[in-house]
N, C-alpha and C positions, 0 to 999 in steps of 0.2 A: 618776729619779722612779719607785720601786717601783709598779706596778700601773697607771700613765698610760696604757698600749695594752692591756690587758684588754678592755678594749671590743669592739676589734677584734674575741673570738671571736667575737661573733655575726652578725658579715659578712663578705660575700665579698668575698677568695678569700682571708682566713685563717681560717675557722671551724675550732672544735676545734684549733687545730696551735698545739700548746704549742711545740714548739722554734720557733715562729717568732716567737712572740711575747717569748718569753726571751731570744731572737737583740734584737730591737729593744728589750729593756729593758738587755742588758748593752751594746750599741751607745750606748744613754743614756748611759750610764757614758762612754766615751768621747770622746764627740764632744758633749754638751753639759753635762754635772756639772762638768767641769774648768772652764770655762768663764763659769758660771754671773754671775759679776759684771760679765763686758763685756755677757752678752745680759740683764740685768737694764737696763730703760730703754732698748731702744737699738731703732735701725731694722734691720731685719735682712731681708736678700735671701737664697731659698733655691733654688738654681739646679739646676733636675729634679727636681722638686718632688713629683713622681710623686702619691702622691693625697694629699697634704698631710700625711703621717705626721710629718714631721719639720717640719714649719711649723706645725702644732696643738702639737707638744712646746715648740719653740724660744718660741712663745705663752704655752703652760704654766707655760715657765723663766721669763717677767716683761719679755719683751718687748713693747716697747709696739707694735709693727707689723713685720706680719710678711708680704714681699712675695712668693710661690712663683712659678717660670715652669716649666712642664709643655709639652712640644710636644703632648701626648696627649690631647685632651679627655676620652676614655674615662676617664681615671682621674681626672681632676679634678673629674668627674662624683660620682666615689664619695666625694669630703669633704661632701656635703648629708647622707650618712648619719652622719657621726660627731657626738659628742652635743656639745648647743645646751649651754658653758658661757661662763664670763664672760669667756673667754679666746678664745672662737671665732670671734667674729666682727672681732679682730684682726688675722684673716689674710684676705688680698685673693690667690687665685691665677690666675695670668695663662696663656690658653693660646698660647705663643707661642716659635720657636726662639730659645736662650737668649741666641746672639752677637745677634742681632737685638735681643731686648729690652736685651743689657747696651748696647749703640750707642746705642739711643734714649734711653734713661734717662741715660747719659753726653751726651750731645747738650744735653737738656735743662737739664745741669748740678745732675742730685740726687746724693746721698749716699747711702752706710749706713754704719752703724757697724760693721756684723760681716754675711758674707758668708761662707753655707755651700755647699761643694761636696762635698755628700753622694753618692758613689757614683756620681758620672758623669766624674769624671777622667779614667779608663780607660776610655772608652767615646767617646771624642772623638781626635780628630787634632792639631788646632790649641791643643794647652798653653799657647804663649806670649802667642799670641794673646789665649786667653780670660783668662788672669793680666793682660794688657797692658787689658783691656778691664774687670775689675775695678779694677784699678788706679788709674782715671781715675773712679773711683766715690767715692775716699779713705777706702775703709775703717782702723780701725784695727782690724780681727783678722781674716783669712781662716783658716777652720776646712776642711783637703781631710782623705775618707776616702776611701781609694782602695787599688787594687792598685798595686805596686812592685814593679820589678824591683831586684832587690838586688844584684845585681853589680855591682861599683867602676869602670862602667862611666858617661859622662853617657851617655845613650841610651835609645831610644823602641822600643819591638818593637812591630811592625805585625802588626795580626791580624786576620780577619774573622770577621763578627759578624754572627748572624742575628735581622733586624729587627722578624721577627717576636713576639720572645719584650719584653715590655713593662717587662724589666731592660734591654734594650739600648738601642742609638741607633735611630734613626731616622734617613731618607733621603729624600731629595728627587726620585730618581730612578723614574720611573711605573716598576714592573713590575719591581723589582731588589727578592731575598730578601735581600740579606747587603751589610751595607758596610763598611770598614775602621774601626780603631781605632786607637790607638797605649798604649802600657803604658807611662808613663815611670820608669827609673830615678830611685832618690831623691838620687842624685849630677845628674841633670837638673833635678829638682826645684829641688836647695839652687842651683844655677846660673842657673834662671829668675828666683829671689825674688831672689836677690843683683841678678840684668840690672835687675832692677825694684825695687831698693831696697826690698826686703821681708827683716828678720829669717826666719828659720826654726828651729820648735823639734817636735821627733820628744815624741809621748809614749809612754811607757813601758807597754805594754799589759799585762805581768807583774806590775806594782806594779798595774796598777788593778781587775787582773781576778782575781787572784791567779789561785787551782786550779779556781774557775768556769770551767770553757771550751766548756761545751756550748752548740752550736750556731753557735758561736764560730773553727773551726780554721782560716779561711780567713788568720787575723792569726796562728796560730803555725803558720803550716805549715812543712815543711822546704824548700829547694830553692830555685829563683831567683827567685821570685815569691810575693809572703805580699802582703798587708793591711795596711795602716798609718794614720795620724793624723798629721799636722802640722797647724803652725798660724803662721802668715804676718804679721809686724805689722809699719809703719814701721820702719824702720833708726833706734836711735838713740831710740825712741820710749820 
């Protein structure tokens, strides 16, 4: 949706930063254009929801309810500034660690129909987990945009990660700067969604993006670790 985050210039902490802005309108293109008729009508859970960028979008696309879980108050604080449309007040975001809120929510016995993991894939340890913990949500489309290790390897490279900086994870641990992460391999990936009866389907960032790649190269970069989009349905479905 050309121009949906132009808003943003005029607050912080994107003012004036065009490549950031163009960054989150070609990321549209991926992670919800494609998409666009499961998240018409549908419930949709966006998990790290950071300041509700992509839960005001996923709104925007014709979702009838749009539920964000942020651990960070700080940033959840900053979606009172984005602008009052008829689409805004469809989104409900929650401050609260994400395994926790996916348990409760599953406990209860609710649903979504579509389940975004925007950018925190790789920023977490426990993959199977939190897929096992969606799972039992019964969505039918999980959308992950995340780093991949692309070696033809199933496997998870463990990194640290300092907690400070409000792209990362977050910790439990009073007085600790940095906590682990894991990267997982998209041969892990396609292994988890299979352990959990989930189709998997890669899309093709070349066809969608064409020769646009600015601000973009973290998805063509060279070497063992790039950027990528799949998207998770019922087996069968």
């Amino acid at each position: 949706m050309s121009g949906l985050f132009d808003f943003l210039r005029r607050l912080p902490p994107y003012e004036d930063n065009d490549t950031t802005i163009h960054r989150l309108a070609q990321r549209h293109r991926l992670i919800i254009d494609p998409f666009a008729p499961q998240i018409e009508g549908a419930r949709v859970l966006d998990l790290a929801a950071h300041d509700g960028r992509w839960s005001y979008a996923l709104a925007a696309a014709g979702a009838r309810e749009v539920v964000g879980v942020e651990a960070r108050q700080e940033l959840i604080d900053r979606f009172a500034n984005f602008p009052q449309t008829d689409f805004k007040s469809k989104v409900h975001l929650h401050c609260n660690d994400i395994y926790a809120e996916l348990e409760t929510r599953a406990k209860a016995g609710e649903q979504f129909d579509v389940v975004a993991v925007y950018g925190i894939f790789y920023h977490i340890m426990d993959h199977f987990r939190l897929l096992s913990l969606i799972r039992q949500l019964s969505p039918g489309l999980v959308i992950i945009d995340s780093e991949f290790i692309i070696l033809d390897n199933a496997m998870v490279q463990i990194l640290r990660e300092e907690v400070s900086n409000p792209l990362n994870a977050v910790t439990d641990v009073p007085g600790k700067t940095h906590t682990v992460v894991g990267v997982p391999s998209r041969k892990a990936t396609g292994f988890m969604a299979d352990a959990l009866g989930f189709d998997i389907t890669w899309l093709d960032h070349d066809l969608i993006l064409g020769e646009d790649r600015r601000g973009m190269h973290d998805y063509f970069r060279d070497g063992r670790k790039v950027r990528g989009t799949c998207a998770l349905s019922p087996a069968g479905a």
